[in-house]
C-alpha positions in Angstrom: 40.7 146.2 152.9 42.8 143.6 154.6 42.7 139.5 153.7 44.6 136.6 154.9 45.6 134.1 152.7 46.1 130.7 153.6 48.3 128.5 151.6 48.4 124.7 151.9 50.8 122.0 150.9 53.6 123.8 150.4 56.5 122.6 148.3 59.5 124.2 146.3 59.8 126.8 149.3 62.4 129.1 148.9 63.7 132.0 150.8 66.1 134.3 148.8 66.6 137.5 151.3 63.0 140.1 152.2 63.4 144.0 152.2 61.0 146.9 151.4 61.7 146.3 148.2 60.7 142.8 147.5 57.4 143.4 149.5 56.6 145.9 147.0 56.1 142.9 144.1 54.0 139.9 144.3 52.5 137.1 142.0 50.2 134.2 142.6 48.8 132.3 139.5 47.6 128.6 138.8 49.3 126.1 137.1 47.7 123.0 135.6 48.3 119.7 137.3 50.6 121.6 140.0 49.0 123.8 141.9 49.4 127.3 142.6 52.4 129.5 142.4 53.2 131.9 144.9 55.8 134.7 144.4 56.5 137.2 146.6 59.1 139.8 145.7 61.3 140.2 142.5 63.1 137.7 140.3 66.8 138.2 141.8 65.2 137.7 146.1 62.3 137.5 147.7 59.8 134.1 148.6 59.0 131.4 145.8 56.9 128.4 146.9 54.2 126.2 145.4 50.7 125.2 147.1 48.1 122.4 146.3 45.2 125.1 147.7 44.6 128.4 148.9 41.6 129.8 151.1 40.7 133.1 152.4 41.2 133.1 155.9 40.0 136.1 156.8 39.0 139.7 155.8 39.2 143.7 157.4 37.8 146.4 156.1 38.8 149.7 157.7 39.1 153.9 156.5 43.1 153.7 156.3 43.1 157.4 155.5 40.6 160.2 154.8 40.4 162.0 151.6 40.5 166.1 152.1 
């Protein structure tokens, strides 16, 4: 399954280099009175930003790979 995330109201954005290893890691959590959190990669590079919402935008299932 695929899904689409679409964050709003973006502040705090910041852009700290993106390889294979940073897409490996990813956190997203609510914080009271602030909004939601976004991480994406780890604590020395990657994408921090926060959001005031969050909707699902969209949704795929599909067989990525058989089982033998």
């Amino acid at each position: 399954m695929e899904f689409y995330l679409l964050f709003c109201g973006l502040t705090g954005f910041l852009a700290n280099g993106w390889g294979a290893s940073e897409a490996k890691s990813f956190g997203i959590s609510a914080v009271p009175e602030a909004g939601i959190a976004v991480r994406l990669g780890r604590e020395q590079g990657g994408i921090r930003f926060r959001a005031s919402s969050v909707r699902l935008a969209r949704t795929r299932v599909y067989l990525a790979a058989e089982s033998p």
